[in-house]
N, C-alpha and C positions, 0 to 999 in steps of 0.2 A: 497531188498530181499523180496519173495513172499511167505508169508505162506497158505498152502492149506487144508483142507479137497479133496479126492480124491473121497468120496461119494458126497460132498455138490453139487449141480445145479449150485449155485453162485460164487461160489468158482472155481469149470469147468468155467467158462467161461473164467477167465482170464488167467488158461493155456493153451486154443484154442487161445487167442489172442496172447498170448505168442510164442505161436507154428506158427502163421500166419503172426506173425510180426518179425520174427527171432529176438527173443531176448532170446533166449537161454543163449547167451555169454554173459547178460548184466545183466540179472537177475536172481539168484539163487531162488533155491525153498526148501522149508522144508516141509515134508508133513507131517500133523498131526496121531498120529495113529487113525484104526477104529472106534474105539469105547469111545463112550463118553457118561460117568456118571456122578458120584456125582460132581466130581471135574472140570468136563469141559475138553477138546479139550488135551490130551495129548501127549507129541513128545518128541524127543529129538535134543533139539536145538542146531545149529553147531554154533551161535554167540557165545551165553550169557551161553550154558550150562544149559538152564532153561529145566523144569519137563513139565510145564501146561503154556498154551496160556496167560492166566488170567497173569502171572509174566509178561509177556511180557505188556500188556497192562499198570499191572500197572508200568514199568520200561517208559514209558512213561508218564505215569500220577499219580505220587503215589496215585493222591483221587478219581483214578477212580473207580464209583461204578456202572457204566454201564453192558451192556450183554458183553458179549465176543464172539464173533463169525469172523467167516473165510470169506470169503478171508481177511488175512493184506497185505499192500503193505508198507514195514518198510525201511526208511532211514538211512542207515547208519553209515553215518557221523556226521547227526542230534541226531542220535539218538533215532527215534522218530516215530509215525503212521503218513504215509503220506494221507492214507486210508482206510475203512474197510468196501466200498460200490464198491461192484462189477461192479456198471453200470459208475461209476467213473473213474474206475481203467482199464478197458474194454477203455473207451475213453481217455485216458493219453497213452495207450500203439500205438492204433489206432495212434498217430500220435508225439507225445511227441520223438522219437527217429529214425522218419526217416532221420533226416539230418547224425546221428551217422549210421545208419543200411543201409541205401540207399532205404529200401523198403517203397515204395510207394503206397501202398493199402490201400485203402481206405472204410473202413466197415460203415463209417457215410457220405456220402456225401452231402454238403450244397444245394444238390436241392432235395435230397430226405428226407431231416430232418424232418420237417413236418409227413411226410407219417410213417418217422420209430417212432418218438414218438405216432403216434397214435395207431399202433399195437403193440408196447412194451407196451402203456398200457392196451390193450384190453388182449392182452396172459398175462402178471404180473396179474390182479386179478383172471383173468380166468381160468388160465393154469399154469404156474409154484406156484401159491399159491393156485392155485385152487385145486391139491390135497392134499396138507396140511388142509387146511380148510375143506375135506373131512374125510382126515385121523385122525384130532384130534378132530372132533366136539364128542360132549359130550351128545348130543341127535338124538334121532330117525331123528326128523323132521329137526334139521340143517343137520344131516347127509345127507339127501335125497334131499334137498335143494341146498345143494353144488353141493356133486355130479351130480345132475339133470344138474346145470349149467357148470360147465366143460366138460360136454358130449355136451352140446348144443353150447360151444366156438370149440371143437373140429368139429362138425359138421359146425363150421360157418368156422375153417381152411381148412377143408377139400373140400369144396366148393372152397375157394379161389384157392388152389393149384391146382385146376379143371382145371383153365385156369391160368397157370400163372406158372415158375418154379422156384421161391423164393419168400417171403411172399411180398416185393414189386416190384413184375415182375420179368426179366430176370438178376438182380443185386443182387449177394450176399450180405448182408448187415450185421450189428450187431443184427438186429432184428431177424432173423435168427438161430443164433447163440445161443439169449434169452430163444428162443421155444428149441432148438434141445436140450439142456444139460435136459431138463426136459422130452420130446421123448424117449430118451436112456433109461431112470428110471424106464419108464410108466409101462412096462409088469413084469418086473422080479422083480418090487419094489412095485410101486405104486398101481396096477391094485390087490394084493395081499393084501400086509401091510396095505394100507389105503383105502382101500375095495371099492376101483375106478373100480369096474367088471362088469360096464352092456356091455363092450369089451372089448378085447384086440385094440393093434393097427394095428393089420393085418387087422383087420373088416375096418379101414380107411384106401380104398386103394392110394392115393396119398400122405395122409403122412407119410404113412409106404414106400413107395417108396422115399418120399424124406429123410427122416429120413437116409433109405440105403446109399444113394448118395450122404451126407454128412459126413457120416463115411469114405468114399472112399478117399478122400479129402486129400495128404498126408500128415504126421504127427498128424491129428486126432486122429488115434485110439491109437495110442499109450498114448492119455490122457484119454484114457477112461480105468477103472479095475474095473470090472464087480465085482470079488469078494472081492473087496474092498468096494463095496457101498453097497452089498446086507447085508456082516453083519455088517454095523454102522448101517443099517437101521434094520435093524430085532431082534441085540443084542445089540443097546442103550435105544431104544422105548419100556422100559419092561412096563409100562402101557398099552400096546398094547401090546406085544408080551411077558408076563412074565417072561417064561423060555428062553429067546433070541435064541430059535431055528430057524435059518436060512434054510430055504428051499433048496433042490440041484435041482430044475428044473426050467424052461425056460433056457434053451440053443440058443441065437439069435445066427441066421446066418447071419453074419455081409457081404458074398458076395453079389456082386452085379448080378452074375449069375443066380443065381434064379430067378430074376426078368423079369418081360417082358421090353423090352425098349420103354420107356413111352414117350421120346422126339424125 
């Protein structure tokens, strides 16, 4: 059983892989609601009947005194957190249930390993933490520091995708996958809330086009709910946003028609 946030970055990914690896029938999903306060990540759970994520955690670990956070990938039968690390749980699904599913895709391949850990880590400090580190610094000069540096990793993506039509060539991969749940966020979230505005991502025009071309992707869009992420992120951040007033603009045009065709 998968528990979600529908706003989280990290949390998205393991229902794209979910979606990619048909495991729909294999693993259920609870999604947490939007907005999360004092108490932490709240749902209503179809197991255990629980209020808040934290019960969960600790119904596996009475003395846990750790974070609580999303994606869980929870057992069962055990009982128990098999997970609670998205790049983990992304690679368990990648291939953990192809003998049961029959599907054979492949998002990590053993001769492109190498190449995707080095761009999983360049986009993780740069880009999917990069605008966190933007949006929660606490001063002028780390604010401007950050975000200086996630404009100049976006600029080093955008180059890439110059010549190339997935972050390692002409192969889909999980690397991919890492960057895009944070893409989706960038404009109607991130570019706003966490004051990541020296552009949008139309200004990058190849990875606003790949961005598109990935949503296209069937059963994609349907993990993605726009106004599901805009008010966790606008009405749980009140040291950032007080009054939790969520914005009603950017409306992405998720066709691909608008686009020139770029391959």
């Amino acid at each position: 059983h998968l528990y979600v946030s529908l706003a989280c970055p990290w949390a998205h990914r393991t229902l794209i892989f979910r979606e990619l690896k048909q495991l729909q029938d294999i693993i259920d999903v609870t999604v947490v609601d939007p907005i999360m306060l004092e108490n932490g990540w709240e749902m209503s759970d179809p197991l255990y009947e629980l209020d808040f994520l934290y019960q969960l955690y600790l119904k596996a670990d009475a003395d846990y005194e750790g974070r609580v956070t999303v994606p869980v990938l929870w057992d069962k039968k055990t009982q128990t957190i098999v997970s609670n690390e998205s790049s983990e749980i992304i690679r368990m699904f990648n291939t953990a249930f192809n003998d049961i599913t029959g599907n054979k895709l492949d998002f990590y391949p053993q001769e492109l390993r190498s190449d995707i850990d080095d761009i999983n880590e360049f986009v993780y400090h740069k880009i999917n933490n990069g605008v966190y580190k933007s949006g929660f610094a606490t001063s002028q000069k780390s604010y401007e520091e950050n975000v200086g540096s996630l404009f100049s990793a976006l600029s080093v993506i955008e180059q890439r995708l110059s010549k190339q039509r997935y972050l390692n060539g002409d192969q889909l991969t999980e690397a991919d996958w890492r960057l895009w749940t944070t893409l989706i966020r960038f404009d109607s979230v991130y570019h706003t809330h966490f004051k990541c505005n020296l552009s949008t991502l139309k200004e990058f025009s190849n990875i606003y086009h790949y961005m598109i071309e990935l949503h296209q992707i069937p059963e994609i869009s349907d993990t993605v709910n726009m106004a599901h992420i805009k008010r966790h992120y606008y009405a749980s951040h009140l040291a950032i946003n007080p009054y939790g007033i969520v914005p009603v603009g950017h409306q992405q045009d998720w066709s691909i028609a608008h686009l020139r065709d770029k391959f």
